[in-house]
MDAnalysis code that builds the backbone (N, CA, C; Angstrom):
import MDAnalysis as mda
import numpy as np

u = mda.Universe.empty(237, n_residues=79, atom_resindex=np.repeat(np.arange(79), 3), trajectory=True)
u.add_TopologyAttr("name", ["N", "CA", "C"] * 79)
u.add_TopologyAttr("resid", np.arange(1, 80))
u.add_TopologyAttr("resname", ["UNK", "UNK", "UNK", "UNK", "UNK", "UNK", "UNK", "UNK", "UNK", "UNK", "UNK", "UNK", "UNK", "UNK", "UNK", "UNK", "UNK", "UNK", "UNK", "UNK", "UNK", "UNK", "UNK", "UNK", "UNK", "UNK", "UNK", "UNK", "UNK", "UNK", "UNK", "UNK", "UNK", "UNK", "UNK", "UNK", "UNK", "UNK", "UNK", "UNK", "UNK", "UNK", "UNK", "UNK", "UNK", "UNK", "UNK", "UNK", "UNK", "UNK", "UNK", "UNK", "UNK", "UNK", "UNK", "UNK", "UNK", "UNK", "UNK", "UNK", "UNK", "UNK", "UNK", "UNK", "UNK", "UNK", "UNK", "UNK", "UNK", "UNK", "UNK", "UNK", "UNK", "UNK", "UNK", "UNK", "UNK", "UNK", "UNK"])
u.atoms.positions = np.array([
    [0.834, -1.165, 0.000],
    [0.000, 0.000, 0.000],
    [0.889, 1.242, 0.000],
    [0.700, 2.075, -0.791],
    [1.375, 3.174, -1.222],
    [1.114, 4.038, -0.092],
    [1.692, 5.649, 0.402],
    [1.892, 6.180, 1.927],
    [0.287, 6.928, 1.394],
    [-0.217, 7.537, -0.324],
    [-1.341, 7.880, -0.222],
    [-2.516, 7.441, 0.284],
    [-2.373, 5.925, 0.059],
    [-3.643, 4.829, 0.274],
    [-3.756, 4.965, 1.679],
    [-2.359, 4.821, 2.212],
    [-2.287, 4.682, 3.777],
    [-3.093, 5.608, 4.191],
    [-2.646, 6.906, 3.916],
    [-3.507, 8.518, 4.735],
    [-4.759, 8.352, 4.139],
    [-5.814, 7.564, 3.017],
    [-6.798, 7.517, 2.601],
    [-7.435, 6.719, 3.717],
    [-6.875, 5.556, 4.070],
    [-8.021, 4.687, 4.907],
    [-7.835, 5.488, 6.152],
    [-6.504, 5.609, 7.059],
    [-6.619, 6.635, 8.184],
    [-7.699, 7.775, 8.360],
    [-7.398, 8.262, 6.720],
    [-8.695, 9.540, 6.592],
    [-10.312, 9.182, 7.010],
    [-10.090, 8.091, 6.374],
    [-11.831, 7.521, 6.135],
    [-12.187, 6.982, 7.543],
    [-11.263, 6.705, 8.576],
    [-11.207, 5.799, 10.097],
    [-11.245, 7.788, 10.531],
    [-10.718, 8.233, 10.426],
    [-11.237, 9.979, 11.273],
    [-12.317, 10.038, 11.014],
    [-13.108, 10.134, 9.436],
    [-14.024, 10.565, 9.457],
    [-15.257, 9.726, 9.957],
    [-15.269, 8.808, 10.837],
    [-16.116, 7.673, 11.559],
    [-16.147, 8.447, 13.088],
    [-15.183, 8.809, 13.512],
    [-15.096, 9.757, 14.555],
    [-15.348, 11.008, 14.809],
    [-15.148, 11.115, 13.726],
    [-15.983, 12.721, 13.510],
    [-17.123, 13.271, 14.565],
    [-17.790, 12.880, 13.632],
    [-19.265, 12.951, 14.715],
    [-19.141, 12.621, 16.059],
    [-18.637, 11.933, 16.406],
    [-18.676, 12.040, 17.678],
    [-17.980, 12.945, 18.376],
    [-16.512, 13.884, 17.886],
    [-15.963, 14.840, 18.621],
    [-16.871, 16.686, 17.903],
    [-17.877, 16.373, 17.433],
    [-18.184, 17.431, 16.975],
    [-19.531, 17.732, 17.951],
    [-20.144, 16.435, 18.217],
    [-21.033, 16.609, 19.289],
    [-20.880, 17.624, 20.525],
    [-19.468, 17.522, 20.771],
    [-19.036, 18.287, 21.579],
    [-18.182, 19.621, 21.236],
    [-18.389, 20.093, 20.008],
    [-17.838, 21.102, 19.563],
    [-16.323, 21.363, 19.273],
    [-15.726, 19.461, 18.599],
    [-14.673, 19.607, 18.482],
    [-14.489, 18.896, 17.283],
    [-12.920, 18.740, 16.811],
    [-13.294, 17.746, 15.422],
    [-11.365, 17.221, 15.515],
    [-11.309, 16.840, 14.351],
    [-9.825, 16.122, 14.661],
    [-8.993, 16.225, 13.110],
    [-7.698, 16.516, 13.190],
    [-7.156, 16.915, 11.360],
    [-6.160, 16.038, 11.737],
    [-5.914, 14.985, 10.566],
    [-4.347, 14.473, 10.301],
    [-3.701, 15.151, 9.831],
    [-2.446, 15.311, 10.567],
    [-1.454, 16.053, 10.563],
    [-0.106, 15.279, 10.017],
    [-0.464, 13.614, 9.774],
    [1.142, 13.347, 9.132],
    [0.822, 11.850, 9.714],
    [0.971, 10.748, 8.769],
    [1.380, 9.187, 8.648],
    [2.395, 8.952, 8.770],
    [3.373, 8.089, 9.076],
    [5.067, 8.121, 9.329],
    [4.707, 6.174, 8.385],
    [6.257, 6.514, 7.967],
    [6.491, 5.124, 7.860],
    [6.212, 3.737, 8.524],
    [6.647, 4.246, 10.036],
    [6.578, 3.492, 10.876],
    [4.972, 3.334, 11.298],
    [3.767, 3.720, 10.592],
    [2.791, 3.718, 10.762],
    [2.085, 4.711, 11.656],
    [2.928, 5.223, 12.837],
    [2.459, 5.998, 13.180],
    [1.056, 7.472, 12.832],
    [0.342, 7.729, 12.986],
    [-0.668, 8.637, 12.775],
    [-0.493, 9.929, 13.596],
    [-0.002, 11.207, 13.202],
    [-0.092, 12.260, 13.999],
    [-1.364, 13.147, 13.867],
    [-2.626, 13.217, 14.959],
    [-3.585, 13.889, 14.634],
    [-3.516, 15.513, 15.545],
    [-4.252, 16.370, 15.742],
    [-4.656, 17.457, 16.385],
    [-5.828, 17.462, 16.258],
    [-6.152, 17.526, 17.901],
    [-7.705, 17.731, 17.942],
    [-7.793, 18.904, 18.304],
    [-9.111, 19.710, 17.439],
    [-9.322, 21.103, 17.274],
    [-10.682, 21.215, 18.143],
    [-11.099, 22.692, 18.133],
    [-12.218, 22.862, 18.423],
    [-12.091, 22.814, 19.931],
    [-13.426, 22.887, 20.809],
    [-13.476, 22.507, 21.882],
    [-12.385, 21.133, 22.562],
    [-12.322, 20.324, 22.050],
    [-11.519, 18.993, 21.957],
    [-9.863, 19.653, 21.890],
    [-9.613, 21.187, 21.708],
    [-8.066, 20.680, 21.749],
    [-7.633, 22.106, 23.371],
    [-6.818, 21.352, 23.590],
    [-6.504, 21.774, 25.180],
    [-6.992, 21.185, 26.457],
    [-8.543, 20.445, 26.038],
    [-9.419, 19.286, 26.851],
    [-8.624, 19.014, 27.569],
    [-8.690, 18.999, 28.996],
    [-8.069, 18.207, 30.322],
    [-8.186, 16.517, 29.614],
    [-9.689, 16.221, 28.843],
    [-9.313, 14.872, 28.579],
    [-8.714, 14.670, 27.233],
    [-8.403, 15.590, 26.253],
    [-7.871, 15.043, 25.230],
    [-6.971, 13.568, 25.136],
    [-6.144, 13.527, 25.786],
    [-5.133, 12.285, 25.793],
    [-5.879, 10.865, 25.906],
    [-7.280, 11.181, 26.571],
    [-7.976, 9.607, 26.815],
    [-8.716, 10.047, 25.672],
    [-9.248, 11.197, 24.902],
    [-9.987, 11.042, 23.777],
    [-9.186, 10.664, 22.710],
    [-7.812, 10.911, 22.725],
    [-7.283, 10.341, 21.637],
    [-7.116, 8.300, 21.723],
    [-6.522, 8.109, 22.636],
    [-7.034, 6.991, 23.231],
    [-7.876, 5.872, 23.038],
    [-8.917, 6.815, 23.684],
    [-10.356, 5.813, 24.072],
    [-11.200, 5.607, 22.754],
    [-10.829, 6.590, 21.715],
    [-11.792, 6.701, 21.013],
    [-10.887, 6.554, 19.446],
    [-10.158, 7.958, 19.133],
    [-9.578, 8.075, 18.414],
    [-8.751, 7.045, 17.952],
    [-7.487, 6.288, 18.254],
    [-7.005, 5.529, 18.388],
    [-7.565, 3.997, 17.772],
    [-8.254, 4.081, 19.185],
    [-9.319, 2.511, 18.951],
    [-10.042, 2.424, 17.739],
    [-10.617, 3.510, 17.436],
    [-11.295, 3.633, 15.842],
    [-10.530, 3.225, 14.746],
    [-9.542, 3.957, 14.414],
    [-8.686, 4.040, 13.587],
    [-7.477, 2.371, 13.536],
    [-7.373, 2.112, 14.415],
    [-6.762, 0.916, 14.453],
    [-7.268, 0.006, 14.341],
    [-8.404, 0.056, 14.788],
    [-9.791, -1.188, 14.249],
    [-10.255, -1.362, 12.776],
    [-10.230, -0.381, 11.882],
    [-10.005, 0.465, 10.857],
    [-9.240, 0.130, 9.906],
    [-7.804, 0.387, 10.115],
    [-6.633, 0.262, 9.774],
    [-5.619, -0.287, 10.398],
    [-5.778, -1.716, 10.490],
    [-4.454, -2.537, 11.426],
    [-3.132, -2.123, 11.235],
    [-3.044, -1.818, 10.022],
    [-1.617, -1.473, 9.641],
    [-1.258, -0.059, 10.778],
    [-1.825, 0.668, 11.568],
    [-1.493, 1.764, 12.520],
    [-0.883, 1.111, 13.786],
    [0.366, 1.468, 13.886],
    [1.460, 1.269, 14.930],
    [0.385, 2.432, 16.207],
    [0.361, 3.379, 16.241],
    [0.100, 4.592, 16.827],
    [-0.702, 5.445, 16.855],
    [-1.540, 6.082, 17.588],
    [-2.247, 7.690, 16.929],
    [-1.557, 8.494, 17.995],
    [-1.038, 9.639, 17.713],
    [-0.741, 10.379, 18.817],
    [-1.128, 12.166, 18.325],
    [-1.559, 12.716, 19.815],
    [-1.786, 13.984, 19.200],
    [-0.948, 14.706, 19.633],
    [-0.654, 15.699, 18.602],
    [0.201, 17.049, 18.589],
    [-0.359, 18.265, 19.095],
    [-0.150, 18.784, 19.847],
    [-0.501, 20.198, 20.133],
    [-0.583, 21.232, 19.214],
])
């Protein structure tokens, strides 16, 4: 799988989550796929600075996307 395809299914595993961080007036942008699979996101909106961001990336974000896309080593968010 080519690194485009890669950020395509990642893309399509955010946009499943979506809705749910917008409920709360927040939303989430990929910011960068790494070789190593890794996923760098930023959560915007209400959702970025969140005391819980780190378990929303986590609990939710993460778990989505890796369920999603096995090939993801990681999601981690960037400030």
């Amino acid at each position: 799988m080519t690194n485009d395809e890669f950020k395509v299914k990642v893309q399509t595993a955010l946009d499943k989550v979506r809705p749910n961080l917008q409920m709360d007036g927040g939303d989430v942008e990929l910011l960068e796929v790494t070789e190593e699979g890794e996923v760098k996101v930023r959560l915007q909106g209400h959702c970025y600075g969140c005391p819980f961001s780190t378990m929303t990336v986590k609990n939710l974000v993460e778990r989505v996307v890796r369920q999603e896309v096995p090939e993801v080593t990681r999601v981690t968010n960037v400030p």
